[in-house]
C-alpha positions as CSV (number, residue, x, y, z in Angstrom):
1,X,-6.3,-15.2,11.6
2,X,-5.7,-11.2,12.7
3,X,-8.1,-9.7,14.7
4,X,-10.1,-7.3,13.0
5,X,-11.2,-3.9,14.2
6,X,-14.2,-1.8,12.4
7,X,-13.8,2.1,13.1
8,X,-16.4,4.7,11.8
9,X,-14.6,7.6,9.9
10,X,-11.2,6.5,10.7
11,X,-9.8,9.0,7.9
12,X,-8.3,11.1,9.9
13,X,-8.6,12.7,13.5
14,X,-9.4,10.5,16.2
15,X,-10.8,7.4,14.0
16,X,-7.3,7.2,12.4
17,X,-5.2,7.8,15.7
18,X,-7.4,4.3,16.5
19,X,-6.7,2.3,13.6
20,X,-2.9,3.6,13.6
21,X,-3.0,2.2,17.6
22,X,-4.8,-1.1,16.9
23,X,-2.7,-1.6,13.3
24,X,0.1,-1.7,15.9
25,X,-0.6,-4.5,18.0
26,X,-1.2,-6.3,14.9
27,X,-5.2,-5.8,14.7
28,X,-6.3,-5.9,10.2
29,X,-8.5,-2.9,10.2
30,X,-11.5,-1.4,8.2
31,X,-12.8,2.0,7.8
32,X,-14.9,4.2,5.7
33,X,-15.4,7.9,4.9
34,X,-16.6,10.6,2.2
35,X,-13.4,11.6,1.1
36,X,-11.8,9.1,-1.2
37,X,-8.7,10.7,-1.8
38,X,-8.1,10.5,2.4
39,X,-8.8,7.0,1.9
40,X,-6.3,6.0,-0.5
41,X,-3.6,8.1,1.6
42,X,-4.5,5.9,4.8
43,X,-4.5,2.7,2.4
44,X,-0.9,4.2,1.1
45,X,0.5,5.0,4.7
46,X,-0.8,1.7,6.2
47,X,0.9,-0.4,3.5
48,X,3.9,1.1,4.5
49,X,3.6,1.2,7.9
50,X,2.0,-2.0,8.9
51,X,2.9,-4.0,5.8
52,X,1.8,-7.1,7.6
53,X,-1.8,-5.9,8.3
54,X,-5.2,-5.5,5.9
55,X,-6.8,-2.7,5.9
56,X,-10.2,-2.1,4.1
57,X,-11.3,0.7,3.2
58,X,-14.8,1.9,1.8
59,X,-16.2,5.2,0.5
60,X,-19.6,6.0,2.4
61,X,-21.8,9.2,3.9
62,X,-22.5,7.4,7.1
63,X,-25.4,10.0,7.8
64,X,-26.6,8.4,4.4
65,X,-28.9,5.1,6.0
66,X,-28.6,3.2,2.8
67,X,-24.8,4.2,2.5
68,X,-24.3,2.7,6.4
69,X,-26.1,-0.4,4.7
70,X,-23.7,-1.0,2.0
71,X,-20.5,-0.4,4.5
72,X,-21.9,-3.4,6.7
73,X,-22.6,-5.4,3.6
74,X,-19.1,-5.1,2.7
75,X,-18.0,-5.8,6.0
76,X,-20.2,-8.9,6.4
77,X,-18.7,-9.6,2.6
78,X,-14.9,-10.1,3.7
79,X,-16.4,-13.1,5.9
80,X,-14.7,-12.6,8.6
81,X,-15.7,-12.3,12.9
82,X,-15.3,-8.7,14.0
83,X,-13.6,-8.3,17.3
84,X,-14.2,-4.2,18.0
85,X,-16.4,-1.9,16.6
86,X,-15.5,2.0,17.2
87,X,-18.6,4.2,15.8
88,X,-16.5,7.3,15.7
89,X,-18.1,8.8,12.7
90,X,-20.0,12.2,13.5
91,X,-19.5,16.0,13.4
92,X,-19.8,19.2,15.3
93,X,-22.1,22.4,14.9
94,X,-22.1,24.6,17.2
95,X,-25.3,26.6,17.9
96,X,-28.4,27.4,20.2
97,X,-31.6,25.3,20.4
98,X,-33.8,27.9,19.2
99,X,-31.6,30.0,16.5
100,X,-29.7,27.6,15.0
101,X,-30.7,26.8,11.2
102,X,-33.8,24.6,10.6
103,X,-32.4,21.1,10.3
104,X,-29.1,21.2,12.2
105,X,-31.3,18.6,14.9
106,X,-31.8,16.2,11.7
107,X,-28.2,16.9,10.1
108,X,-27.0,15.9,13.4
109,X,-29.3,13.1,14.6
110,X,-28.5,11.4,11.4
111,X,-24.1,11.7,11.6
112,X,-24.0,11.2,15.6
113,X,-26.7,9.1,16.0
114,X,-28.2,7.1,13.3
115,X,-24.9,6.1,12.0
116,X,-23.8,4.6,14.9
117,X,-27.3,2.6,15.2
118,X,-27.4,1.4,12.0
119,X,-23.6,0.3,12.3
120,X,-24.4,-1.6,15.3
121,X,-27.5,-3.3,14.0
122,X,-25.0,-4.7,10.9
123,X,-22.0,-5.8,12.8
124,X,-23.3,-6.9,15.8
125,X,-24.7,-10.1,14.8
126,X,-21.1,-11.0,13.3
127,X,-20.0,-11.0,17.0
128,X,-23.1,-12.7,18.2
129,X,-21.8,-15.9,16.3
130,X,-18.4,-15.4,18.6
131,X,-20.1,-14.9,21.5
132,X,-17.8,-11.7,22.0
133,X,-16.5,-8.4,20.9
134,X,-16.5,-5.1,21.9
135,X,-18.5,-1.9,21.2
136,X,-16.5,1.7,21.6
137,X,-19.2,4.9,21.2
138,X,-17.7,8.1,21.1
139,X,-19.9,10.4,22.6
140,X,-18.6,13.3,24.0
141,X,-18.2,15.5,27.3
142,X,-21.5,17.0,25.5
143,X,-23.1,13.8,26.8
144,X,-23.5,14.6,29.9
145,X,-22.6,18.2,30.5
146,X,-24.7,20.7,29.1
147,X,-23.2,24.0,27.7
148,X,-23.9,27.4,25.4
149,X,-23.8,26.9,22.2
150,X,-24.3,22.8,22.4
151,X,-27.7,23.1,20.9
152,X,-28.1,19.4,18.6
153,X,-25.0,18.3,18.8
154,X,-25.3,17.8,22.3
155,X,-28.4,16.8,22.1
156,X,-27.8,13.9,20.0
157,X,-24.5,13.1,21.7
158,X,-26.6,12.8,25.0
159,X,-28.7,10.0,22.9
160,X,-25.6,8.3,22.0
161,X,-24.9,7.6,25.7
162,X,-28.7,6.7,26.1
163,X,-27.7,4.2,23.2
164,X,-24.6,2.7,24.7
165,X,-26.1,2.2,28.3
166,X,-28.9,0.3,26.6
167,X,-26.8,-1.8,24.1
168,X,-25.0,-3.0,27.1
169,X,-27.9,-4.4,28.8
170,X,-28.7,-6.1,25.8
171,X,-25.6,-7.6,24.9
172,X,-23.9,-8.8,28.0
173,X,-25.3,-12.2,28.3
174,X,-23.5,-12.7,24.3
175,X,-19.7,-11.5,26.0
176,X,-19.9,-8.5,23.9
177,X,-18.7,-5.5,25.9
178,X,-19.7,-2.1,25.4
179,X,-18.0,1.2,26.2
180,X,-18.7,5.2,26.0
181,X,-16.0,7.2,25.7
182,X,-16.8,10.7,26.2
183,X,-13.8,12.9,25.5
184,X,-13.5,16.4,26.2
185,X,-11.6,19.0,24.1
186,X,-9.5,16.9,21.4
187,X,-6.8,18.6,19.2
188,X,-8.4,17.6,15.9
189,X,-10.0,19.6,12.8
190,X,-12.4,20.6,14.4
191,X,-10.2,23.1,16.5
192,X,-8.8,24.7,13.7
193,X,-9.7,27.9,13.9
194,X,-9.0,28.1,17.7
195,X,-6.3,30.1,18.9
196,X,-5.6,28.4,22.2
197,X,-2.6,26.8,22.2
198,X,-2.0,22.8,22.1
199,X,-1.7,22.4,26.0
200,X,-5.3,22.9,26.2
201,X,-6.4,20.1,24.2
202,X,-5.6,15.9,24.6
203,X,-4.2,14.7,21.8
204,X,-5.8,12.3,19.4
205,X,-3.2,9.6,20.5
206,X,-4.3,9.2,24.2
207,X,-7.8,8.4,23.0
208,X,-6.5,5.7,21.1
209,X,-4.4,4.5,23.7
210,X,-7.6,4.7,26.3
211,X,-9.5,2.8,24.0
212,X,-6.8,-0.1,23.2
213,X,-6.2,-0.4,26.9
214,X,-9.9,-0.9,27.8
215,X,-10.4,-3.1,25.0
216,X,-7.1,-4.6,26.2
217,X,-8.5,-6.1,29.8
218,X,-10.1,-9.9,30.4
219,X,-13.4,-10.5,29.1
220,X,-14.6,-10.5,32.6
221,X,-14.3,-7.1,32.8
222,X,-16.1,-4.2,31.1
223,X,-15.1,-0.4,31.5
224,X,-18.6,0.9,30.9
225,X,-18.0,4.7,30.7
226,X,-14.8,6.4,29.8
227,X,-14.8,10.5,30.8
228,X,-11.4,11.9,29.3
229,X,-11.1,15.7,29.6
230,X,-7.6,18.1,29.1
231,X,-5.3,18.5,32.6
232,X,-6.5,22.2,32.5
233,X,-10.3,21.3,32.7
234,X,-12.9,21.9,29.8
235,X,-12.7,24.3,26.9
């Protein structure tokens, strides 16, 4: 049977740049997202694309804790081991601590955070029964460099790398690897309105290709932290 790769928001931006890598070594994949229209273009592309491969898809807020539920009910459904898990779902605000609007900490707590820690606790244990599998959390340059205008989106992607360096404590002895990616300025939607040109930002495609490579290496080795950032330095 294909290995099988669970991504977080794999619609579009970096999510789908991993499920486009993966698809092409021959990995079945499954994702979720709001937008069911964007998920019936990624069924329609994969189909044609990777006609040998099965990809899932499955319409869910993941800032919505029940929602999360469900998606790992469905993927514990299919019956099937999961070999990596990329919680990529999540969103910018920009913003400061103290003016930003009431509930931007909670709004993003609950799409950086919670998702990825509710999306762990329900695939996990599928890899627990392998005795392997790998964890990829995208965090963010955020994580661990503080900057104007960061305010709670930094805040929870520093708690996202708290998360990852405990997860990997706790799931060594199983052979389930864990890894934090923290890129730095990616070309995605989130860029839109930016006026810099595209030499100042990585593209989507090298952090899928970082993430299949790491993923790629023995089981005896772990990369524990990736730090990705544009030639030209931060943005």
């Amino acid at each position: 049977m294909r290995k099988l790769i669970v991504v977080t928001g794999g619609s579009k931006g970096i999510g789908r740049a991993i499920l486009e890598k993966f698809a092409g070594q021959g990995f079945d994949v499954v994702t979720c997202a709001r937008n069911e229209t964007e998920l019936a273009d990624l069924e329609k592309s994969f189909r044609k694309a990777f006609p040998d491969i099965q990809a899932y898809t499955f319409k869910a807020d993941m800032s919505e804790k029940l929602q999360v539920k469900a998606f790992t009910a469905f993927i514990a459904g299919l019956g099937r081991s999961v070999d990596v898990l990329v919680n990529n779902a999540g969103y910018f605000l920009p913003g400061e601590i103290v003016t930003e609007p009431e509930g931007t900490l909670e709004s993003m707590i609950n799409a950086n955070l919670y998702s990825a820690y509710y999306t762990t606790r329900g695939i996990v244990p599928l890899m627990r029964q392998n005795k392997s599998g790998h964890v990829f959390n995208i965090c963010s340059i955020a994580s661990i460099k503080a900057y104007a205008n960061g305010g709670s989106y930094a805040i929870s992607k520093f708690a996202m790398l708290g998360m990852s360096k405990c997860l990997r404590e706790e799931l060594k002895n199983d052979g389930i690897r864990v890894t934090a990616v923290m890129p730095g300025a990616t070309k995605t939607r989130s860029w839109e309105a930016s006026d810099l040109p595209d030499e100042r930002f990585m593209t989507i495609e090298d952090i899928a290709e970082t993430i299949y490579t790491a993923n790629a290496l023995s089981p005896r080795s772990v990369v524990e932290e990736i730090i990705i950032r544009p030639q030209l330095g931060d943005i």
